[in-house]
C-alpha positions in Angstrom: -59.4 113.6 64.0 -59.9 115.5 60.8 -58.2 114.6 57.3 -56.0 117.7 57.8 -55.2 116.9 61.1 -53.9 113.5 59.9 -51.5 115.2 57.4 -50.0 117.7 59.3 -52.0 120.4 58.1 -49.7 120.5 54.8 -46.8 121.8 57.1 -43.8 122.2 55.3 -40.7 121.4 55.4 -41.1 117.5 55.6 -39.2 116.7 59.3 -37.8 113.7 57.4 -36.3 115.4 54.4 -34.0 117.6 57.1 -32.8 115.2 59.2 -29.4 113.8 59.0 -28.0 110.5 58.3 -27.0 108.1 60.9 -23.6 106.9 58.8 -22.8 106.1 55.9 -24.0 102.5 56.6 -27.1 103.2 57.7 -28.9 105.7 55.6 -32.2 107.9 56.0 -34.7 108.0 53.3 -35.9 110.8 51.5 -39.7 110.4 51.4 -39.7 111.1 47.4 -37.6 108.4 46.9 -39.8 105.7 49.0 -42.6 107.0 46.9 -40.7 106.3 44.3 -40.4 103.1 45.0 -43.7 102.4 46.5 -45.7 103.8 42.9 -43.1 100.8 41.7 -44.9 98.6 43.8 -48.3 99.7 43.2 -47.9 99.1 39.7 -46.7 96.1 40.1 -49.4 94.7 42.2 -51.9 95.6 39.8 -50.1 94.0 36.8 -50.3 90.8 39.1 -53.8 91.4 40.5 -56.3 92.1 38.0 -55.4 95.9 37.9 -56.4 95.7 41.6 -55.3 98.6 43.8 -52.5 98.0 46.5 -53.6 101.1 48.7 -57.8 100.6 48.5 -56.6 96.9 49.9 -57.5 96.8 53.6 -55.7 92.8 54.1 -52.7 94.0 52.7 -49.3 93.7 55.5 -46.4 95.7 54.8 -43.7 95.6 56.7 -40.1 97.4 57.2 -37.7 95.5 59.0 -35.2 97.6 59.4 -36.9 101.2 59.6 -34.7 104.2 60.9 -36.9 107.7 60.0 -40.3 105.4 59.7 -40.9 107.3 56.3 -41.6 103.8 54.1 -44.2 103.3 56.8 -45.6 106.6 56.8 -46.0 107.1 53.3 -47.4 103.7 53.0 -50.1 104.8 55.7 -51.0 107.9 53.9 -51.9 106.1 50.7 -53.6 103.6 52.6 -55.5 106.5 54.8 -56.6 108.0 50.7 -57.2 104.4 48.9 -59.5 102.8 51.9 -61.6 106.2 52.1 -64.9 104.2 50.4 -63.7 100.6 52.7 -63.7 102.4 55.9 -65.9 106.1 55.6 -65.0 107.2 59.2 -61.1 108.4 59.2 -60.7 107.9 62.8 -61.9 104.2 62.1 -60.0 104.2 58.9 -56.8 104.8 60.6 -56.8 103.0 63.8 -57.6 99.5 61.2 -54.3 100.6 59.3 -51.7 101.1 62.0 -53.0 98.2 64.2 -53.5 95.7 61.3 -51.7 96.6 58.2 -48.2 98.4 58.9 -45.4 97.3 61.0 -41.6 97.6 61.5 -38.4 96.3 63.1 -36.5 99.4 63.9 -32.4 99.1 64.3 -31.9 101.4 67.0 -33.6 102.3 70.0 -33.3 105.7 68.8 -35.0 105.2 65.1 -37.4 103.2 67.3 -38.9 106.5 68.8 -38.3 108.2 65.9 -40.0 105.8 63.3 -43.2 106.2 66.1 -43.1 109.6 66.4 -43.3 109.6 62.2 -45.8 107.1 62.0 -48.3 107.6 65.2 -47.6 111.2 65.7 -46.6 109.8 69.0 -43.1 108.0 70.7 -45.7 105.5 71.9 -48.2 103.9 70.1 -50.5 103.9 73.3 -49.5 107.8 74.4 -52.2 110.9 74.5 -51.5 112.1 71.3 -51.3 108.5 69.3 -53.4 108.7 66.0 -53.7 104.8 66.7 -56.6 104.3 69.1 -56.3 100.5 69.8 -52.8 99.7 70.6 -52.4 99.0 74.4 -48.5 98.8 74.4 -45.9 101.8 73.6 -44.4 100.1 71.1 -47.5 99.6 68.7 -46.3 97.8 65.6 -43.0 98.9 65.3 -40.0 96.6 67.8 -37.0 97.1 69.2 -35.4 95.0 71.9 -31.7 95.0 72.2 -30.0 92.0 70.4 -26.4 90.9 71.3 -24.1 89.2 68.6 -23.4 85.7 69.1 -19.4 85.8 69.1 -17.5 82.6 67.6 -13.3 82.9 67.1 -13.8 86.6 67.3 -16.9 87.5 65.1 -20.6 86.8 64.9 -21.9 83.8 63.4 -24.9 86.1 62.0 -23.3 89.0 60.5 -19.7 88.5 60.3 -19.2 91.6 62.7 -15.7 91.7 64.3 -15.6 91.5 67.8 -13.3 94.1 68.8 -15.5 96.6 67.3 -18.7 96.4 68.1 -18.4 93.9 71.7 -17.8 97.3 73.6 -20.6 97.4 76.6 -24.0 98.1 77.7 -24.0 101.6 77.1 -23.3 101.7 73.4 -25.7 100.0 70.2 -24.8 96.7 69.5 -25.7 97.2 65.5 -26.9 93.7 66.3 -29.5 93.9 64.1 -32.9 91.6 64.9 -34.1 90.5 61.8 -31.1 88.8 60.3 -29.7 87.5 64.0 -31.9 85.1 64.1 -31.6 80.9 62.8 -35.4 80.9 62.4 -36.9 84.2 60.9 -40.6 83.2 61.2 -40.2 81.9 65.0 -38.5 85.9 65.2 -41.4 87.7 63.5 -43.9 85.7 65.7 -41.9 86.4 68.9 -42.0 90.4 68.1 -45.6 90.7 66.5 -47.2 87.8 68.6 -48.8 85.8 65.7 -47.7 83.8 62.9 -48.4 86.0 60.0 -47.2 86.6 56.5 -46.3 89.7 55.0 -47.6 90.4 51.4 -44.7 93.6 50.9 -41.7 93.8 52.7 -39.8 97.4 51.7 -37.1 99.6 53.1 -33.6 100.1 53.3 -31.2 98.0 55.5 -27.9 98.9 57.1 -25.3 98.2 54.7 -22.3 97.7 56.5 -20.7 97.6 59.9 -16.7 97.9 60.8 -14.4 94.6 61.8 -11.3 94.2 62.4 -10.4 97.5 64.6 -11.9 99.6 61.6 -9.4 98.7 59.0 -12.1 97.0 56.9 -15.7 97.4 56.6 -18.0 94.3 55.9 -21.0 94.3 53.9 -24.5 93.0 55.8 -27.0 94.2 53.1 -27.4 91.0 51.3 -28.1 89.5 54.6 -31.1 91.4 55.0 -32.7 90.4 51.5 -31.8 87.1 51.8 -33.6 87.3 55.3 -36.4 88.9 54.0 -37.1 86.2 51.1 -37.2 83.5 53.8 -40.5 85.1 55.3 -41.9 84.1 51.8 -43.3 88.2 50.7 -45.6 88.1 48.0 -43.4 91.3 47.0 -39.9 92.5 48.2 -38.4 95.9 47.3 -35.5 97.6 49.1 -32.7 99.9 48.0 -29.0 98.6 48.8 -25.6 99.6 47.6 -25.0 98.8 43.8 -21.1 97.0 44.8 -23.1 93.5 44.1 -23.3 93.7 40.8 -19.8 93.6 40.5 -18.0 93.1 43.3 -17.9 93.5 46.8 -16.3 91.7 49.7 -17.8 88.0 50.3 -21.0 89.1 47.9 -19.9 86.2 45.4 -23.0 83.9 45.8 -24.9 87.0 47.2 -24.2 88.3 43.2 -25.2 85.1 41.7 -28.1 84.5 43.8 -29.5 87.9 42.6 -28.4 87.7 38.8 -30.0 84.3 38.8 -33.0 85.6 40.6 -36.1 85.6 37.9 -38.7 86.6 40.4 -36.7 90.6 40.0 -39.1 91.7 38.3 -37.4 95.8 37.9 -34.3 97.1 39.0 -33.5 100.5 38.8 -29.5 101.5 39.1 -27.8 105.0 39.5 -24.1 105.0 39.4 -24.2 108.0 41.5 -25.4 107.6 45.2 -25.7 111.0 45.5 -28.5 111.4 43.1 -30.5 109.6 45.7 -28.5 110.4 49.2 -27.1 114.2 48.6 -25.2 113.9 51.8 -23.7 110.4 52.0 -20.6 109.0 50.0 -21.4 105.6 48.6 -18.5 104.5 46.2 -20.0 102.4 43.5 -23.8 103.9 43.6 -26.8 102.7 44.6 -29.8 101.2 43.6 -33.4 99.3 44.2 -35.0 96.1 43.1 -38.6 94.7 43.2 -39.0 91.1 43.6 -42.3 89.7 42.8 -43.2 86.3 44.2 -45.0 85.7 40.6 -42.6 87.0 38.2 -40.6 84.5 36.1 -39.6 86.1 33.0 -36.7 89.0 32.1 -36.1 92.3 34.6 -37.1 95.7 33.6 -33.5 97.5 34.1 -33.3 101.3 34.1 -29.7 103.4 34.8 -30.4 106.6 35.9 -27.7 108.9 35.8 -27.4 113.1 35.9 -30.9 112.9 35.4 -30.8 110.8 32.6 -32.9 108.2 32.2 -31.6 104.8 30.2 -34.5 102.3 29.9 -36.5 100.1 31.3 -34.6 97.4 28.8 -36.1 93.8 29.2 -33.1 91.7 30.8 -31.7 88.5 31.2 -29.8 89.5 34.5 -27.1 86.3 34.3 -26.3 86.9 30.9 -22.4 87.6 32.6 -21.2 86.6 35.8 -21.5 90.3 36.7 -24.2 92.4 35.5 -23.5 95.1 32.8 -25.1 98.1 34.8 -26.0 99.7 31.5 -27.9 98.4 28.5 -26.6 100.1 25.9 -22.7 98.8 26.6 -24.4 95.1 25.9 -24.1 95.4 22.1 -20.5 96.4 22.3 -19.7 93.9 24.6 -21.1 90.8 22.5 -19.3 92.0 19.5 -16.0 92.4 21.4 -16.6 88.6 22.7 -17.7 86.8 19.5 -14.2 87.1 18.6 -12.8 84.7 21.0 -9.6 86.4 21.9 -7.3 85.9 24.9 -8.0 88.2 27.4 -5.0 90.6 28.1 -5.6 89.4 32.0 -3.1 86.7 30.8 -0.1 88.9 30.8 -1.7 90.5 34.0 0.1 89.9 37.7 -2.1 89.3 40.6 -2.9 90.9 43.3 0.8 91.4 45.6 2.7 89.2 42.9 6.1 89.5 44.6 3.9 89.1 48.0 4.9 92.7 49.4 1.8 94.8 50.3 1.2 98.4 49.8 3.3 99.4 53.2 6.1 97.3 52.8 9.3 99.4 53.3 12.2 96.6 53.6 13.9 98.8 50.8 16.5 101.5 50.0 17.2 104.9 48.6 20.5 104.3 47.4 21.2 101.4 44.5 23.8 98.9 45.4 25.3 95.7 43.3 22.8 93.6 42.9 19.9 95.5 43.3 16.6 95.6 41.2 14.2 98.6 41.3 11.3 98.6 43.0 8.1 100.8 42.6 5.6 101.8 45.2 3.4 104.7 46.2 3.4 106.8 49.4 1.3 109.4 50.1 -0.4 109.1 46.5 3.0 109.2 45.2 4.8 107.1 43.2 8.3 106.4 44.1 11.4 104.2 43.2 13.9 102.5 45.8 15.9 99.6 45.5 15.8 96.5 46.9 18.1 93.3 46.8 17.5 90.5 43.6 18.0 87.8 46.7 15.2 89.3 48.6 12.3 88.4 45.8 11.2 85.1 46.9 7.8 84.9 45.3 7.4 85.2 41.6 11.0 85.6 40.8 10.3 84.3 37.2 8.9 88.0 36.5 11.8 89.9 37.8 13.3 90.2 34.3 10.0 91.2 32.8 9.4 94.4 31.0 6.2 95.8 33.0 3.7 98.5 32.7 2.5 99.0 36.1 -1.0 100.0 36.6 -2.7 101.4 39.6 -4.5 98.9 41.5 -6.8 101.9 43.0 -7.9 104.0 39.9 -10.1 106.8 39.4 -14.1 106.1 40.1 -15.5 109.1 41.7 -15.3 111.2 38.7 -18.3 109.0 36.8 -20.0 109.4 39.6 -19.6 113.3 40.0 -20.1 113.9 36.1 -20.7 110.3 34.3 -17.5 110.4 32.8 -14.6 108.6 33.9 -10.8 107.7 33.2 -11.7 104.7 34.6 -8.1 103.8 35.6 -5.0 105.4 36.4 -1.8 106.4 34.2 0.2 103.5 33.5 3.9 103.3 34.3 6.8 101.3 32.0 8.8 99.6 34.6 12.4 98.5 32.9 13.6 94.7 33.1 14.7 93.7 35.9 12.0 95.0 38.4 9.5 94.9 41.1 6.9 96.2 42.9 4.4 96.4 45.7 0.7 95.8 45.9 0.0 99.4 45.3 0.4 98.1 41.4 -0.4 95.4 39.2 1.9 95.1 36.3 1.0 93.5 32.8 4.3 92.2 32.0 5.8 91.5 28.1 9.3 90.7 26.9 10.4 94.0 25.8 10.4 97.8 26.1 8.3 98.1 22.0 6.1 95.9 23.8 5.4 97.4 26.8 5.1 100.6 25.1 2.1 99.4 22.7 0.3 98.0 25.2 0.6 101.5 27.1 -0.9 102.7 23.8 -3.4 99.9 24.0 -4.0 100.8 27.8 -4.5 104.6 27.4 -7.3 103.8 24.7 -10.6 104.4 25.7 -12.0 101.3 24.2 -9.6 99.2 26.4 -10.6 101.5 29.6 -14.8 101.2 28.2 -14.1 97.4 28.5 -12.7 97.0 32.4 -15.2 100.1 33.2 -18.1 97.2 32.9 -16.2 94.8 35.6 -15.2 98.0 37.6 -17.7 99.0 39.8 -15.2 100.7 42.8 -11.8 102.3 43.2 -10.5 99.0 43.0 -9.1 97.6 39.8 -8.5 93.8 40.4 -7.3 91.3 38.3 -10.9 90.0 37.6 -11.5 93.5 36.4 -10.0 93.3 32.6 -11.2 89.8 32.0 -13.0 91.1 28.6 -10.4 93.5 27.2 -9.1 91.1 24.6 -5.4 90.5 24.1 -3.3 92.1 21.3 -0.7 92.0 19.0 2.1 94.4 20.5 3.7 95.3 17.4 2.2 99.2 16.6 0.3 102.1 18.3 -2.8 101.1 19.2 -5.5 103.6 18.7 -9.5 103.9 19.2 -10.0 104.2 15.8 -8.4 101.2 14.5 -9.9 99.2 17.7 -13.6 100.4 16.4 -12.6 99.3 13.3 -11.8 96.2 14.2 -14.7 95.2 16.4 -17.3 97.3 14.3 -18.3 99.5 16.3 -20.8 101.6 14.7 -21.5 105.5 15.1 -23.9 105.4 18.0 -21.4 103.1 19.9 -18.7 105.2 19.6 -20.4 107.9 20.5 -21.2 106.3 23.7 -18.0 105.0 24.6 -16.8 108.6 24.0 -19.6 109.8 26.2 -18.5 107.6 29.4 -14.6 107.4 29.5 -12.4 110.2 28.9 -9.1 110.5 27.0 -5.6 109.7 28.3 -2.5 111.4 27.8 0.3 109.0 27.2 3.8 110.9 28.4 6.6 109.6 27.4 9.2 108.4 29.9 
């Protein structure tokens, strides 16, 4: 074998920069951002090791337990195949040491299985003709895959949480049962695949991040599985790249979100509100980012927000400063200034989630108003709409009926921050009259008169009130959570951004910024 021969002969295109993605949930690589992340790594191993080099290291075990494209494993090998040059002269010798002893992966399909191979060996099996590993005497050399079944309990698997209808559907189709995080002991697991006990000094890649339950009308999150999974093997370093939704939000990623904020062995973190910066070709509402975890590391986190190209940071971090984590360091000033002040939050005048109990698709209403009736407001097909609907027939939170309301959106605009980096944030308000109601496709802050309702659409349309739930607001989704720090009001005048910088002093550079995020709203009148 000749250095050349090993890579590729400088053939170009990359085979892994062309290949498509799986899904949306489970998400190729591109091999500049694993090196990304890997120089990450090697810098960090040599803050913690006596400026040692990771890649002239010939002990060293990296693994990726959930490789799809094998490019984490590959580009690890290739800087191991350049740093152990002096360690182990002959190449041949030099190579054969670092597939067999130092690299290994837990692929998620049978398919990335023989793909991951193919990108790491040169060969679908480790033991084939044209393997550039010499020693293995199996086809699947270092990198497993079995097929895994999920462990179904009242309709859903005890490991993941995946729905039964969807994904128990036969031999003949994947399970998305995924190994490494179906499993009660994960030491016993890696011990059972790799046929040692052995411990891994970096564990890297990128997980699945989802899979569909309940007939496809939801999808649940499985991402924080994986690192949680991954921490319980005990790495001396951890990095992976996973959807940014747990900073915020997120379904059942409450104590997946404090575990990580509370974390002080994350040691960087490295956050772009626009997935696409990373994955061109896959939509992933909320961004995306990576974390290194260093086994040694108790102090701050090194944050950096990367959007358009820009670059915000590193800033040295407390991450559980909030109970969510303020994706961008320079909206921390305005927010401490906004909170010293102690005010109510305006989420006290604010409805929850299907107040009057209807949801979104609730059509027990009519056209036509008849004696008795109160309005009620709802939105089909992205429209918003009035019908009528009988005083006798709201049952839940009848106490708010004779409210004066300004409706609000309860999914607002979020894909225009992450096209451009600036955002509405939410959508136009409505002023609903007293008496009213409405379905979940609003939430309603509700005051005792129409002046009322009409300054707090002035206070709403503001782009300080909209900076302020744009921190809690990490999806389409605007829930009640969402505006816990806008700060409450009096609702006696036209509230404007001026007066509200004023008020909080706000200086240049923060208004500036806030001006530079979320865009202006038109208030119509009605």
């Amino acid at each position: 074998m000749t250095q050349a021969g090993f890579s590729l002969k400088g053939r170009n295109p990359d085979v892994l920069t062309c290949i498509a993605n799986l899904s949306n949930d489970e998400v190729f690589t591109p091999p500049e951002f694993a090196n990304q992340m890997l120089d990450e790594l090697g810098q960090a191993w040599a803050r913690g090791n006596d400026g040692a080099n990771i890649w002239a290291d010939k002990t060293v075990r990296f693994l990726d337990p959930f490789t799809k494209s094998g490019v984490f494993l590959r580009e690890i090998t290739k800087r191991l195949v350049e740093g152990l040059a002096d360690e182990i002269p002959d190449l041949d010798a030099r190579v054969d040491h670092i597939l067999t002893k130092q690299v290994y992966g837990i692929a998620i399909t049978e398919l990335t299985s023989l793909l991951a191979r193919r990108s790491l060996y040169c060969s679908k099996w480790a033991n084939g003709t044209h393997s550039i590993a010499a020693s293995f005497d199996n086809p699947a050399g270092n990198i497993w895959f079995e097929r895994i079944e999920h462990t179904w309990q009242d309709g859903r698997c005890t490991f993941c949480g995946a729905g039964r209808a969807a994904l128990d559907r036969g031999e003949e189709r994947e399970t998305h049962a995924y190994a490494f995080i179906h499993t009660e002991d994960i030491n016993a697991r890696v011990a059972e695949l790799f046929g040692d006990t052995m411990r891994f000094d970096v564990i890297i890649g990128n997980p699945p991040y989802q899979l569909q339950s309940d007939g496809g009308t939801r999808d649940i999150p499985i991402y924080q599985h994986f690192v949680e999974q991954a921490k319980r093997l005990g790495p001396r370093y951890l990095a992976m790249v996973i959807p940014s939704r747990w900073m915020a939000g997120g379904l059942g990623l409450s104590d997946f979100r404090q575990a990580m904020l509370s974390d002080r062995r994350i040691s960087a973190l490295v956050d772009y509100p626009n997935a696409a910066e990373i994955f061109p070709s896959v939509g992933i509402n909320g961004g995306a980012c990576y974390f290194l975890w260093d086994e040694g590391h108790n102090s701050s986190c090194a944050v950096v927000t990367i959007r358009a190209g820009e670059i915000t940071g590193p800033t040295l971090r407390a991450l559980d400063e909030y109970d969510v984590l303020v994706r961008d360091a320079r909206a921390l000033g305005i927010l401490r200034k906004v909170l010293a002040y102690d005010e109510e939050s305006v989420n006290s005048i604010l409805a929850r989630d299907k107040e009057f109990g209807w949801t979104s698709n609730f059509d027990g209403f009519h056209a036509v108003e008849s004696p008795g009736d109160v309005p009620i407001f709802y939105i089909r097909n992205m429209t918003r709409q009035t019908g009528y609907i009988a005083r006798s027939e709201v049952t839940k939170s009848s106490h708010l009926v004779d409210t004066w309301k300004l409706l609000v959106p309860a999914v607002g605009s979020g894909r225009e921050r992450e096209r451009s980096g600036v955002d509405l944030v939410l959508g136009p308000p409505l002023i609903a009259p007293s008496p009213s109601v409405c379905t979940q496709s609003f939430l309603f802050f509700h005051v005792a008169s129409r002046s009322e309702a009409e300054s707090l659409r002035t206070y709403y349309s503001t782009r300080f009130f909209r900076f302020l739930v744009s921190l809690r607001k990490i999806t389409q989704h605007a829930t009640h959570s969402t505006y816990r720090w806008v700060p409450k009001q009096q609702w006696d005048r036209v509230w404007s951004d001026n007066a509200l910088y004023a008020k909080y002093g706000l200086n240049d550079d923060e208004v500036v910024y806030i001006e530079s995020v979320i865009r202006p709203m038109e208030v119509r009148d009605e």
